[in-house]
C-alpha positions as CSV (number, residue, x, y, z in Angstrom):
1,X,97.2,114.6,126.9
2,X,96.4,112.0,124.1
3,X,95.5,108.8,124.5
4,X,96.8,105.7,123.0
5,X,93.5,105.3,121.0
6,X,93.2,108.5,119.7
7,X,97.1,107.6,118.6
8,X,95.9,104.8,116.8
9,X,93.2,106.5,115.2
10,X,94.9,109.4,113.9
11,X,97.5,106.8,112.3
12,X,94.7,105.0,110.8
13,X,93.5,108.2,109.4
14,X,96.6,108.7,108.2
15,X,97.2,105.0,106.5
16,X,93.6,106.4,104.8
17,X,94.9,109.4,103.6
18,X,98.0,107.8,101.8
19,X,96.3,104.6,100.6
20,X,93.1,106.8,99.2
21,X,95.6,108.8,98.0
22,X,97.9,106.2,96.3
23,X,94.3,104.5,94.5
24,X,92.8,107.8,94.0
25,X,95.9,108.2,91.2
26,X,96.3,104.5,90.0
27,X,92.6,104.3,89.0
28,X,92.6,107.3,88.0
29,X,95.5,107.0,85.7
30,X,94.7,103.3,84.3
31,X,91.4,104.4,83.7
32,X,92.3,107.4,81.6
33,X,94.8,104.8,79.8
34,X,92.2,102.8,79.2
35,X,89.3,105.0,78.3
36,X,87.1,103.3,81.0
37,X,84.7,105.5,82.7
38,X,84.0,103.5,85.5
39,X,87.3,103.2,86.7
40,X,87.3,107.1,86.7
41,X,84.8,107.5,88.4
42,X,85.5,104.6,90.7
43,X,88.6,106.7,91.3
44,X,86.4,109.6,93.3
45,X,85.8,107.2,95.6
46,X,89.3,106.6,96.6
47,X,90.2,110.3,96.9
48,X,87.2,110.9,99.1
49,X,88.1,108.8,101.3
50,X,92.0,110.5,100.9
51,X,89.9,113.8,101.8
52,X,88.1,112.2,104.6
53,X,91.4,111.0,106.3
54,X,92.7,114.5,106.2
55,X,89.5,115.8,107.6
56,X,89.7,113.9,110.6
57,X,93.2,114.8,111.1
58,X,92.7,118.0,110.6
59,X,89.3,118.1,113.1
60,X,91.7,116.5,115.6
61,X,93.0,119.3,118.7
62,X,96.8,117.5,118.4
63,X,98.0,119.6,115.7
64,X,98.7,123.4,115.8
65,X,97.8,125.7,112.7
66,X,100.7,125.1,111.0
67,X,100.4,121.4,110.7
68,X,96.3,121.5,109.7
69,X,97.1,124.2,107.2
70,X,99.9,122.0,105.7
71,X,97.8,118.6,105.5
72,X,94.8,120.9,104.3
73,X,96.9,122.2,101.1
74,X,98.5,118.6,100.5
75,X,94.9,116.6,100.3
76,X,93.9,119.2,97.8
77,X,96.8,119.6,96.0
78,X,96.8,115.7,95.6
79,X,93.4,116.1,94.0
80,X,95.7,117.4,90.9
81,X,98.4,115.7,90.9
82,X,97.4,112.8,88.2
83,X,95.2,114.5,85.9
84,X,98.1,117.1,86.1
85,X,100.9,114.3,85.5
86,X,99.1,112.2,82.8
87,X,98.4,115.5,81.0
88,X,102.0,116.1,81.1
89,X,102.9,112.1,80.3
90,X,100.8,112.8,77.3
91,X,102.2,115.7,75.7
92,X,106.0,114.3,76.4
93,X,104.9,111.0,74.5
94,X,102.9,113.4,71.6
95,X,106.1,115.3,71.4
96,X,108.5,112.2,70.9
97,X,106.1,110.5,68.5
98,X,106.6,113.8,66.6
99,X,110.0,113.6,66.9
100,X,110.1,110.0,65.3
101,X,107.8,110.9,62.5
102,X,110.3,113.8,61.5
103,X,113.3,111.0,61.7
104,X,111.8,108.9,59.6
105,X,111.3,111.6,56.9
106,X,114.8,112.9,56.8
107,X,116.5,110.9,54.3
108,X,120.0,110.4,56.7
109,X,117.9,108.7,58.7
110,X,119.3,105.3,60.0
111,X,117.7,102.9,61.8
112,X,120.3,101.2,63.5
């Protein structure tokens, strides 16, 4: 049976894993906007700490295969999931800058 504590522990592992998670992407994101290293890098720190709240839920005896192996592959699929949005917020705002350029070029152009 589980007690009350470890109750309260596993949803403090769990407010871990969502804020780290959540901080992980934000700095990671600003900093990329930004060009700053050091909010990069300050951004690992975040998503160890995600990795570390998944561990311990994980560890924990509560949970059947089913749910470890489905934490497991969401903390390391969130690993990806800025660098692999910002690339894509990137090439969407490349391709629509293209797209103006061309507009402006053709001579029925109207900027209204």
């Amino acid at each position: 049976m589980i007690q009350g504590v470890e109750v309260l522990y596993l949803i403090g592992a769990g407010l871990v894993f969502i804020a780290g998670a959540g901080l992980y992407a934000l700095l990671y994101a600003y900093g990329k906007i930004k060009g700053s290293i050091l909010l990069q890098r300050s951004s690992y720190l975040f998503a160890l700490a995600m990795l570390g709240g998944v561990a311990y839920i994980v560890a924990h005896p509560a949970f059947d295969t089913f749910w470890k192996s489905l934490l497991t592959v969401c903390g390391l699929t969130y690993l990806f999931i800025p660098k692999s949005m910002l690339w894509v917020m990137e090439r969407v705002h490349l391709r629509e800058e293209e797209e103006r350029k061309k507009e402006k070029h053709n001579p029925f152009y109207t900027n209204y």
